[in-house]
MIFI-638469 format. One record per residue: x negated, y, z of N, C-alpha, C in turn. Coordinates in nm, 4 decimals. Each point is the difference from the previous one (the first is absolute). Last residue first. Layout:
      nc1      nc2      nc3     cac1     cac2     cac3      cc1      cc2      cc3
        X        Y        Z        X        Y        Z        X        Y        Z
...
end
This chain:
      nc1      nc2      nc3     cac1     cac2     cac3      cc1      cc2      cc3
  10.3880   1.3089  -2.2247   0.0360  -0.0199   0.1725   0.0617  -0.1461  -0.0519
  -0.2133   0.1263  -0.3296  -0.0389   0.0537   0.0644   0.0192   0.0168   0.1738
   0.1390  -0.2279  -0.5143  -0.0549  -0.0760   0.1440  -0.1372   0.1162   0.0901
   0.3517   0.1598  -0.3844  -0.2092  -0.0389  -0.0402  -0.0050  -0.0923   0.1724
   0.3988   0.1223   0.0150  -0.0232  -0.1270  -0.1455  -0.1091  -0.0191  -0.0461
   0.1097   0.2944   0.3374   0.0874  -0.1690   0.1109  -0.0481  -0.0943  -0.1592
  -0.0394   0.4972  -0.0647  -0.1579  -0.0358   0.0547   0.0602  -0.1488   0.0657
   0.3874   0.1728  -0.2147  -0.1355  -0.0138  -0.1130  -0.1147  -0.0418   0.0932
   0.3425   0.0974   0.2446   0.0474  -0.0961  -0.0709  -0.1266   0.0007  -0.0798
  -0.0247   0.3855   0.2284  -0.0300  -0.1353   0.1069   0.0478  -0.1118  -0.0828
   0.1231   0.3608  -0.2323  -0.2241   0.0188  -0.0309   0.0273  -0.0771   0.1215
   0.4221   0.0392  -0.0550  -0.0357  -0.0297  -0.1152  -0.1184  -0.0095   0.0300
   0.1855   0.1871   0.3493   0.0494  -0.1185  -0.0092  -0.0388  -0.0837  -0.1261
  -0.0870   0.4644   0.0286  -0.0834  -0.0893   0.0889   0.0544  -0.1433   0.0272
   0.2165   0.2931  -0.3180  -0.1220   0.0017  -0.0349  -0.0610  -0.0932   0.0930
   0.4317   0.1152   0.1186  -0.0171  -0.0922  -0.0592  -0.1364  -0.0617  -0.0858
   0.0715   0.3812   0.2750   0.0478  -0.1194   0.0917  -0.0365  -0.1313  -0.1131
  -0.0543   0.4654  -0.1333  -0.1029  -0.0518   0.0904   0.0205  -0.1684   0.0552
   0.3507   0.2348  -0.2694  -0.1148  -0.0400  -0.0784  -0.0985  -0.0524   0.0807
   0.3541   0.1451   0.2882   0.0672  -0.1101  -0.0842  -0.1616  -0.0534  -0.0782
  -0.0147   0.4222   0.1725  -0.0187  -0.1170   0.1097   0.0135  -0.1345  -0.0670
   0.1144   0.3897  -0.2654  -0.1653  -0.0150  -0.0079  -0.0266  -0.0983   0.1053
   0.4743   0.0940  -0.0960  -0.0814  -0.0610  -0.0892  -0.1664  -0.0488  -0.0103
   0.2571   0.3174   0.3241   0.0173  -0.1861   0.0217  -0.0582  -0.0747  -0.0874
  -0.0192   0.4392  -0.0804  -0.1131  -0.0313   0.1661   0.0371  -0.1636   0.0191
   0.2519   0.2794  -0.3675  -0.1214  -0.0406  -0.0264  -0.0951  -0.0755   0.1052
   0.5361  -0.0960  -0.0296  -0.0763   0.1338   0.0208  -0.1624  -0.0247   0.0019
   0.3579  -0.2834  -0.2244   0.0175   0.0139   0.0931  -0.0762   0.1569  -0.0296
   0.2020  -0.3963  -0.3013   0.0683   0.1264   0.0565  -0.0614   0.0180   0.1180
  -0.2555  -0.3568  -0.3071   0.1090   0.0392   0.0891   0.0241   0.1728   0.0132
  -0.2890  -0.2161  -0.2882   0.1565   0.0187  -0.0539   0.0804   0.0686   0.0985
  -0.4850  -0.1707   0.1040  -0.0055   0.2185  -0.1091   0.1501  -0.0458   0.0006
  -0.0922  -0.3773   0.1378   0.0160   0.0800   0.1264   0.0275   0.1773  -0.0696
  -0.0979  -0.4364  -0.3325   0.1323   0.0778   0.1265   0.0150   0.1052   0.0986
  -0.4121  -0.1337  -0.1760   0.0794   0.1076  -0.1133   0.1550  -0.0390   0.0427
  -0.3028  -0.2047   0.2832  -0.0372   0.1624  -0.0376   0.1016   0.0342  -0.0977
   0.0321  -0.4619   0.0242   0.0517   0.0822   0.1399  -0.0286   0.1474   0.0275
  -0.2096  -0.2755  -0.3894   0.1471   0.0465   0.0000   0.0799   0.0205   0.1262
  -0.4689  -0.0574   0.0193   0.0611   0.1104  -0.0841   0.0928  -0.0129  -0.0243
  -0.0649  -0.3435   0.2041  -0.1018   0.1408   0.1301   0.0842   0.1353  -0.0968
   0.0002  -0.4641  -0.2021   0.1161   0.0193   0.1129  -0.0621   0.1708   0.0746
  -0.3125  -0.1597  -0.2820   0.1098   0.0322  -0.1169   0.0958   0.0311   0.1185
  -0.3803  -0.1443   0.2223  -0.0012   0.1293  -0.0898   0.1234   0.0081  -0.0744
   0.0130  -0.4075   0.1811  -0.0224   0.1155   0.1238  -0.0260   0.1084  -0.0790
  -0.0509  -0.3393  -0.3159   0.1481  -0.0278   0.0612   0.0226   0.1236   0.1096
  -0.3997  -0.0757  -0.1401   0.0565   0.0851  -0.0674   0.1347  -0.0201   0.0322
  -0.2788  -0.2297   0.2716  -0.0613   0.0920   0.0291   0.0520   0.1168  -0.1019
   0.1082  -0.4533  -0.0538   0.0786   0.0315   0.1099  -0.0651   0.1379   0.0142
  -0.1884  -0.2644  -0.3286   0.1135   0.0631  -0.0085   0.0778   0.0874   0.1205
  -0.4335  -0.1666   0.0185  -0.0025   0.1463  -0.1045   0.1337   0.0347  -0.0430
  -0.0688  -0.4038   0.2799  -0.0409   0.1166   0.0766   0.0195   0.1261  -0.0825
end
């Protein structure tokens, strides 16, 4: 459980710090960060057996 729950954190942030690489425009970037943040904090609360 404690692994898989860092396994999801470590993957979360290195999809953030891609996304800063990409070539885009700031408004996408900030959707992009949102998008993937919440997909990360529902993976983490699926590992504290919350839902």
């Amino acid at each position: 459980m404690l692994v898989g729950g860092l396994v999801t954190f470590l993957v979360v942030i290195l999809v953030l710090y891609l996304i800063n690489m990409l070539p885009m425009d700031g408004r996408a970037k900030q959707i992009a960060r949102v998008v993937v943040i919440i997909i990360g904090v529902v993976s983490l609360l699926k590992y504290l057996t919350v839902f």
